[in-house]
C-alpha positions in Angstrom: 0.0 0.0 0.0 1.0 3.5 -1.0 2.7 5.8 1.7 -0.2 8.6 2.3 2.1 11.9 1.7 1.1 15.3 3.3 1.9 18.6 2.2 2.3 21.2 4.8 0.0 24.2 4.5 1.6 27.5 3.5 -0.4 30.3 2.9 1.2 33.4 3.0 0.1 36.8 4.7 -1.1 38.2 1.7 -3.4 35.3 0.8 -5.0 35.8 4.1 -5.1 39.2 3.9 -7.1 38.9 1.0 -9.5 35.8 2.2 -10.4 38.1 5.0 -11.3 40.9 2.1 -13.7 38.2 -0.1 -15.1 37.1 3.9 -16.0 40.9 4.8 -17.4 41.0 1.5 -20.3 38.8 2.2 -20.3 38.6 5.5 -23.7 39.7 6.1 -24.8 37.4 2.8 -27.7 34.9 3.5 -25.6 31.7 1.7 -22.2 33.6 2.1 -20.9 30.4 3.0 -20.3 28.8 -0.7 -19.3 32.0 -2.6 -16.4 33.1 0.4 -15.7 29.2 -0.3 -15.3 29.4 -4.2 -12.9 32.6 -3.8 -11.3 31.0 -0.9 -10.3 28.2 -3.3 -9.2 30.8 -6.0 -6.8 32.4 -3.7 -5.2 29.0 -2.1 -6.2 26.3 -5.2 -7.4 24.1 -2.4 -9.2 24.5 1.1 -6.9 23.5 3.9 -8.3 23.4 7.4 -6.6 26.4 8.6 -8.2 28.2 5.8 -11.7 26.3 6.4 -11.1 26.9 10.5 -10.8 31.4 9.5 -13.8 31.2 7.6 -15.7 29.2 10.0 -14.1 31.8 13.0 -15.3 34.7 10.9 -18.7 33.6 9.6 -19.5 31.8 12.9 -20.0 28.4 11.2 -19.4 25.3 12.9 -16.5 23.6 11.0 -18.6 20.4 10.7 -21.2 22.3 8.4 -17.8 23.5 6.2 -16.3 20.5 5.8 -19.8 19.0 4.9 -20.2 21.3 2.3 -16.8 21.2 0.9 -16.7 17.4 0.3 -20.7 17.5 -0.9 -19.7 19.4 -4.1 -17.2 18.4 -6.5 -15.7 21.7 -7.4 -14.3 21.9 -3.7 -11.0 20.4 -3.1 -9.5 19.8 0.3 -5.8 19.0 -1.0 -4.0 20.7 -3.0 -3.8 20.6 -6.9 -1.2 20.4 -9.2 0.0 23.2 -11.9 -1.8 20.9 -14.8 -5.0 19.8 -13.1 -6.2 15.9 -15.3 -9.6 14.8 -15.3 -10.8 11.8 -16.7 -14.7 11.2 -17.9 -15.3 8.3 -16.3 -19.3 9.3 -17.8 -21.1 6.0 -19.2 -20.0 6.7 -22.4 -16.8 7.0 -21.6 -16.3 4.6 -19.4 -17.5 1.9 -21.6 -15.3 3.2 -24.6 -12.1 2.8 -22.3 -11.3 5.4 -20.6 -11.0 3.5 -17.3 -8.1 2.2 -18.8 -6.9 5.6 -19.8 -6.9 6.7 -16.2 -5.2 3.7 -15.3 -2.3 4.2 -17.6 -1.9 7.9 -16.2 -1.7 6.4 -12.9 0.6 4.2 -13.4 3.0 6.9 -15.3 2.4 9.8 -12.6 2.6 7.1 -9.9 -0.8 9.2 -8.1 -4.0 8.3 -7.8 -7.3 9.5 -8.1 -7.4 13.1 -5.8 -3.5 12.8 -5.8 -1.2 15.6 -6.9 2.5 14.3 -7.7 5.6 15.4 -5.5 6.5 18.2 -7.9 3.2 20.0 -7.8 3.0 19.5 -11.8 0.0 17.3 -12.1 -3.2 16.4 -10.0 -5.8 13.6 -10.8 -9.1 13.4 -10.6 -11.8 11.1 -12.3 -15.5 13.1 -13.0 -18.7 11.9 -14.6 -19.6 13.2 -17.7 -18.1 16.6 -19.0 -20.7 16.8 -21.9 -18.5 15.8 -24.6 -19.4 12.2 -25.2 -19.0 12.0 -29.1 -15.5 12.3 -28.3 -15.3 9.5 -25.9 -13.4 8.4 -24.1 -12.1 12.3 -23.0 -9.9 13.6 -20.3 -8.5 17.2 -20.0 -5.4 18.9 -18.6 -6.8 22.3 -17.3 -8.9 23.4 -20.5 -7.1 21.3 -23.2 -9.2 18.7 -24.4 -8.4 14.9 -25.3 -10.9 12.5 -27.1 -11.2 9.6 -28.9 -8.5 8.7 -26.8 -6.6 5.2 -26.6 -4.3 4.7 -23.6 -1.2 4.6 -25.5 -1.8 7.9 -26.3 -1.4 9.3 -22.8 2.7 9.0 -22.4 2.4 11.9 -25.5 0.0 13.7 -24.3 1.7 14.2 -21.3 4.8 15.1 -22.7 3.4 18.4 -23.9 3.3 19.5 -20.3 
């Protein structure tokens, strides 16, 4: 089994600096909770718990409530990403065109699994259901390059390019 590695938070004073701005924004918001959260995760690429633990200080929500929401919606990460963030369509059409061996093979060449960013910081992973682009099956993308009709020998190339 795979040694669980944990990177060390390290926001700086001027990320929280301006977390506290976006939180005084809508601080007197009804549902400020998920927009402070999106513009949270802008200014740190990820929500850490010392960044989840100022919101919930300054909002006066319970960190259980947070956290909930955070790992409830998909766009929410609680570790950090890498500099070329992979999804793969794991989507019914997708999936049974292949692509489960697609994200496999990136696995396997990044060494990282699903929710995993590598050592470097260069590339995350994540598998999502359908991106809406299932004539192109099976499909992954690196940030907003897109990949179809892919076969997993293709993915040592396509990785290359980053």
């Amino acid at each position: 089994m795979k040694e669980q590695v944990y990177v060390a938070f390290s926001g700086t004073k001027e990320q929280e600096a301006e977390l506290r701005k976006v939180i005084e924004k809508y601080k007197n918001t009804d549902g400020a909770l998920i927009p402070v959260l999106h513009e949270a995760q802008d200014i740190y690429g990820y929500l850490p718990e010392e960044v989840q633990q100022i919101i919930s200080d300054e909002l006066h929500i319970p960190m259980a409530e947070i956290y909930g929401v955070i790992t409830f919606y998909t766009q929410f990460s609680l570790k950090p990403k890498g500099k070329y963030k992979i999804s793969v369509c794991l989507g019914t059409a997708c999936y049974v065109k292949g692509s489960g061996n697609i994200l496999d093979r990136i696995k396997a060449k990044l060494g990282i699994s699903e929710t995993e960013c590598t050592e470097d910081g260069k590339f995350s992973l994540d598998a999502t259901r359908c991106i809406g682009a299932c004539g192109l099956a099976p499909v992954m993308t690196i940030n907003d390059d897109v990949y179809g009709k892919l076969m997993p020998e293709d993915v040592d190339d396509i990785l290359a390019k980053y």
